[in-house]
N, C-alpha and C positions, 0 to 999 in steps of 0.2 A: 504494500500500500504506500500512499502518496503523503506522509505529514507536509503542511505546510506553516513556513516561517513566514510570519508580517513581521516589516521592519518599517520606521517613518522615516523617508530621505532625506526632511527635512530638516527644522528647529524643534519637528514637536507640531500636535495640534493637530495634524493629515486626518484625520477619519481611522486612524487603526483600530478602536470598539465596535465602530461601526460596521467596516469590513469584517472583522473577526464575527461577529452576531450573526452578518450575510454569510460566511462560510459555513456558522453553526447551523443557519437556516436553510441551506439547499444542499446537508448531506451528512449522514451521522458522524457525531463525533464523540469520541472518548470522552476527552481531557483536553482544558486549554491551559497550557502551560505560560505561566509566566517564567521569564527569563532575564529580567535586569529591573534596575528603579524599586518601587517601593510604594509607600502611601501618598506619594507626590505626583503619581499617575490621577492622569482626567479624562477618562475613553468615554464619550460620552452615545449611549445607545435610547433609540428612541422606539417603541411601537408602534404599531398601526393605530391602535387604539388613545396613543397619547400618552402611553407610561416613558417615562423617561428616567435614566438613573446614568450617575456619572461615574464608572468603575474603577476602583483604583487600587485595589488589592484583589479580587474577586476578579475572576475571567471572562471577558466582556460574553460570551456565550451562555451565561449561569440564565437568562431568562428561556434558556430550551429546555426544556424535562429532561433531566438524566447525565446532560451534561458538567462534567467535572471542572474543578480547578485546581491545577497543583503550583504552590508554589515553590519552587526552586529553592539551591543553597545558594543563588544568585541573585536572589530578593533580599531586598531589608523588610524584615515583617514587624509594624507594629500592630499586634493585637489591639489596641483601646481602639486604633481607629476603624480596625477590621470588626468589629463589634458593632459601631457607630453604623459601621456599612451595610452589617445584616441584618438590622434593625429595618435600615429604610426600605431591604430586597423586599424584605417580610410585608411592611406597611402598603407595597407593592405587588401580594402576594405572591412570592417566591420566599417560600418560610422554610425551604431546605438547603438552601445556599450553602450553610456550615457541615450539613452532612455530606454535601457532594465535595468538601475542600481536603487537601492534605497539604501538609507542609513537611518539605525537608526541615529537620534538626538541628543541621547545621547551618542554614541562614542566618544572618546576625539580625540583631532585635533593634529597634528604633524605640527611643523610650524617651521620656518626659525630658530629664536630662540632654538627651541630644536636642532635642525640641528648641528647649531654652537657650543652650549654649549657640545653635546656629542662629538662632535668631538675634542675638549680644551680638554675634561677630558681623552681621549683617550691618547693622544699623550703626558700628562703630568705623564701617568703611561711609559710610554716608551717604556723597554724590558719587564715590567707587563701587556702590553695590554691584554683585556679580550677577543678580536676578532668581538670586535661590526661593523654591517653593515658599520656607522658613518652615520646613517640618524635621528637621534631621535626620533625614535619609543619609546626605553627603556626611555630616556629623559622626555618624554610626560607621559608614566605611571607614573612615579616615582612621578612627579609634581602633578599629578591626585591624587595620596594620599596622598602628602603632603601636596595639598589645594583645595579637591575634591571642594569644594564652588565656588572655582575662575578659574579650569583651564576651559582654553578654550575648547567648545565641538561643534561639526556638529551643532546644533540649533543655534548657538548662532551664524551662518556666516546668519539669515533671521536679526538679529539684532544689525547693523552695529555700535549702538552706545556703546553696551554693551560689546561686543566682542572689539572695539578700547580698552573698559577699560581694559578687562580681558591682554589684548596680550603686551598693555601698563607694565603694573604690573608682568606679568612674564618677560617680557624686563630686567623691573630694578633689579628685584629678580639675575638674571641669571648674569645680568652683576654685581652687587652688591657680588655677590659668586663668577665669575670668573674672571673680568674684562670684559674690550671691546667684543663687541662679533661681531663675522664675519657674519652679517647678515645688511638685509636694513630696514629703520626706517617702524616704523606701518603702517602710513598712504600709503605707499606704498605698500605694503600687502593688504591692507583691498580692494580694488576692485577684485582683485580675487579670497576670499573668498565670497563677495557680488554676482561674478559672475557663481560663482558653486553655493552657495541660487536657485538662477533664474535659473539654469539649469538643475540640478538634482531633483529627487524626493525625498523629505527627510520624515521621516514616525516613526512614535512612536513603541513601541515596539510588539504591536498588529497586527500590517502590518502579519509579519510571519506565525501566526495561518492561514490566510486565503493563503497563498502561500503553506501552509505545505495542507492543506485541497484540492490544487486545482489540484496539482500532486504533481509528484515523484520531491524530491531535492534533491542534493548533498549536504553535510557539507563537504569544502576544508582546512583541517586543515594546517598550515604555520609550517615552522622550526619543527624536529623533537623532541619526548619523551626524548631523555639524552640530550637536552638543555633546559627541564623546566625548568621553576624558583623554584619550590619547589622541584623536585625531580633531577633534574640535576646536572653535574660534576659543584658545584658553585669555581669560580665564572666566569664558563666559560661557562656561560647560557645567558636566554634572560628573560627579563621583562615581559613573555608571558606563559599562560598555554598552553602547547602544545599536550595534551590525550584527551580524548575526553570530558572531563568536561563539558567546553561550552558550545558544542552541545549538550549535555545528557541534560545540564537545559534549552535550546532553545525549546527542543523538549518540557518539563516536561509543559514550561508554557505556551506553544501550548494547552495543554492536550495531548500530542502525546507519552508519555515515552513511552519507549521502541520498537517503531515503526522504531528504524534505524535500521542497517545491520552496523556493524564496520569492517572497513576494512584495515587492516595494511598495509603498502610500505616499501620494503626492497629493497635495493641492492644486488646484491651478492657480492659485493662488499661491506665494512665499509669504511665508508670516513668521513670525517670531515672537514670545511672549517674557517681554523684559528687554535689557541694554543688551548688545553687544552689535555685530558685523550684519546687515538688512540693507545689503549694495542696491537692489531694486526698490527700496522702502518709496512710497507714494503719497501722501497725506493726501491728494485731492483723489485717490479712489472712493466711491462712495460704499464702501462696507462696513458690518459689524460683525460681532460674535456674541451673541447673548451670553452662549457657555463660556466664552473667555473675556469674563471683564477687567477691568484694570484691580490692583490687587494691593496692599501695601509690602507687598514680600517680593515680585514677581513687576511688578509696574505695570505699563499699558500692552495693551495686544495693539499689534503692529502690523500692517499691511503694506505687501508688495508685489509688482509682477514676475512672474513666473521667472525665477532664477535659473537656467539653463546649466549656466558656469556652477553655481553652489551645487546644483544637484546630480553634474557630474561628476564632482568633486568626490559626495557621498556614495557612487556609484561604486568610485575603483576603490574608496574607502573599503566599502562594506563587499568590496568582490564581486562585484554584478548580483543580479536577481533574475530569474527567468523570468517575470513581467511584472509590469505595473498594475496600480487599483489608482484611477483618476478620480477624486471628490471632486463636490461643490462645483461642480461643471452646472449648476444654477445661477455662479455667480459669471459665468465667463460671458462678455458683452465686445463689443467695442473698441472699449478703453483699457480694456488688458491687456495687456502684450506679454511676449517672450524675450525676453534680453539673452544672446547669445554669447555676448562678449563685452568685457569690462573696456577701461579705456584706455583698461593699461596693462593685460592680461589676455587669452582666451582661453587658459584652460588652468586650475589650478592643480599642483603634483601633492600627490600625500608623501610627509614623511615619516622615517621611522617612528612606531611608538613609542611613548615614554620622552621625545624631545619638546620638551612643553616651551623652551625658549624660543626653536622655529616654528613652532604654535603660535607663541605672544606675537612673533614677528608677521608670520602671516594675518592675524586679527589687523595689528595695525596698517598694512595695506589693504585689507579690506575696508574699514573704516577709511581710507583715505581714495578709495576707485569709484569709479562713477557708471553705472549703469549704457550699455550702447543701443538703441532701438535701430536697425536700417532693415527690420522685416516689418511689413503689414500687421494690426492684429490678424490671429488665428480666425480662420472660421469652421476649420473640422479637428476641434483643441485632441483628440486623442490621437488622431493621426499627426498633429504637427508635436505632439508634445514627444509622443514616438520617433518622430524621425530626430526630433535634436538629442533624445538621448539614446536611442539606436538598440530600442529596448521595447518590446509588443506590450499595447495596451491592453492587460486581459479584463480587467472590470474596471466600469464604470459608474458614478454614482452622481445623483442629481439631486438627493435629497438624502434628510435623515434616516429613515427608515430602509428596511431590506426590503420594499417595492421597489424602491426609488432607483435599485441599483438594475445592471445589467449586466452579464459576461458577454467579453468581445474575443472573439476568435475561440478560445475553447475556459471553460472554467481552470482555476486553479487549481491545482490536487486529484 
């Protein structure tokens, strides 16, 4: 069988919930796996009927009967907020959410603490904010490698006395580096991670061969290819690998390589949500985003046309994808165009991982290039969006819901 990987080429924002819900709606599936990001994810899925929910730990598929979500040792999971979220599935009627979830054990935990402390460091960079969610997602990695031994992880909420230690010890760490922190003491904490232990199924990392083996899965990748951490505008990225990595080694130690289907999400729209590199940004487009309003953590959502250059860029990043999922082809008019080349560039080179200095350096000439328009707008957006990145449009989308979508040339998977 056919798993397939959704990844967003973008900043972020493409429609990946939405695609991943159309996948789960026109053909059975296991499990949606999550593989990177955290509670900072906003995949927002809408129904025919009007239900709407914005998923952010939970696998945008959870409104099909049956289907699963597992997440990964490549999540940050925080429980309170995964609670908060299957509260609202419930209030939504989907009151089994938590029984269809599993969690690897080894994930690292996202806790009050991290909360507070990303948020302190945010607000002390000021007019330098880097545009973080302010949830401590990035907080939690960071810690995770500065004391993989001690940070707190999914297993360690079955062992209430270990975890007081570990949550104890990042407390003082954090406040010891920043001061006071806007959070509540441990022991107040620890019964609701004690009470996600007892609720959820938590599962070593073997669980997934046998979910990959039983059907078809999704991998829901979070935040898009130009906010890696290795390959993104630094440092106006995220603590997260955003290509298809992950998955590709999920799969590998399945025994499964190369049994996914990859599959890119564009907008025809470039958007961006917060400061950094929006070479086609536009103020006089006339659009919004209900779901993405401006935010104190995050700033404004940002609109631009269709970055050609960025989303090449994300292409050889992330290794190619065997096709595209076009959204918001509601919005494309007129006034949109395709930028194929900067005005001082046509094609940017990735470099190796891990050099965050020719990261910094590339950010600053992006910030400093200008957008080239010498094509007409589009007027058949999946075919011209195909030919500038040399990659088949396999679905397209013109509205929120899985009506709204279509398969072009053959479906995914």
């Amino acid at each position: 069988m056919n798993h397939v990987l959704v990844v967003d080429l973008g900043y972020g924002d493409a429609g990946k919930g939405t695609v991943v819900d159309w996948l789960c709606a026109t053909r059975p599936v296991h499990t949606v796996v999550r593989f990177n990001g955290g509670a900072q994810a906003a995949h927002n899925v809408v129904l025919r009927d009007g239900r709407h929910h914005t998923f952010a730990q939970f696998g945008a598929g959870t409104f099909h009967p049956g289907v699963g979500t597992h997440l990964s040792r490549y999540v940050v999971v925080d429980p309170l907020a995964l609670a908060a979220e299957a509260d609202h599935l419930a209030g939504l009627g989907v009151t089994d959410a938590l029984d269809r979830l599993t969690v690897d054990g080894e994930a690292l935990l996202a806790t009050p603490y991290h909360r507070a402390a990303n948020r302190a460091r945010e607000i002390a960079r000021g007019a330098d904010r880097h545009g973080s969610c302010g949830l401590g997602v990035g907080e939690a990695v960071a810690y995770g490698l500065a004391h993989p031994d001690e940070a707190p992880r999914v297993a360690d909420c079955r062992r209430p006395a270990v975890l007081r230690r570990r949550l104890t010890t990042l407390r003082d760490r954090l406040t010891a580096e920043l001061g006071p922190l806007d959070a509540p003491p441990v022991d107040d904490c620890l019964p609701a991670y004690t009470g996600f232990a007892d609720r959820v199924a938590i599962v070593d990392r073997s669980w997934l061969a046998g979910a990959l083996r039983a059907g078809t899965c999704v991998f829901e990748g979070a935040q898009g290819v130009l906010l890696d951490e290795w390959h993104g505008f630094h440092p106006y990225t995220t603590w997260s690998t955003t290509t298809f990595a992950n998955a590709e080694t999920l799969l590998a130690e399945a025994g499964q390589a190369g049994t996914g289907r990859r599959l890119g999400v564009l907008r025809v729209t470039t958007t961006r949500h917060g400061p950094g590199p929006l070479v086609t940004e536009d103020p006089a487009l006339p659009f919004s985003d209900p779901r993405n309003p401006t935010n104190p953590w995050q700033g404004r959502f940002r609109f631009g046309h269709f970055d050609a250059v960025a989303h090449r860029y994300a292409l050889d990043v992330a290794g190619g994808v065997d096709g595209l999922a076009l959204t918001h082809l509601d919005l494309a008019g007129p006034e949109l165009r395709i930028c194929h080349r900067y005005d001082t560039v046509d094609r940017l080179v990735p470099g190796p991982a891990g050099d965050l200095d020719r990261q910094a350096a590339l950010t600053d000439r992006l910030l400093r290039a200008r957008p080239v328009y010498d094509r007409p707008p589009p007027t058949d957006w999946p075919t011209a969006v195909s030919d500038a990145l040399d990659v088949p449009v396999l679905l397209t989308s013109h509205g929120p819901t899985a009506a709204d979508k279509a398969a072009a040339v053959s479906a995914p998977g």
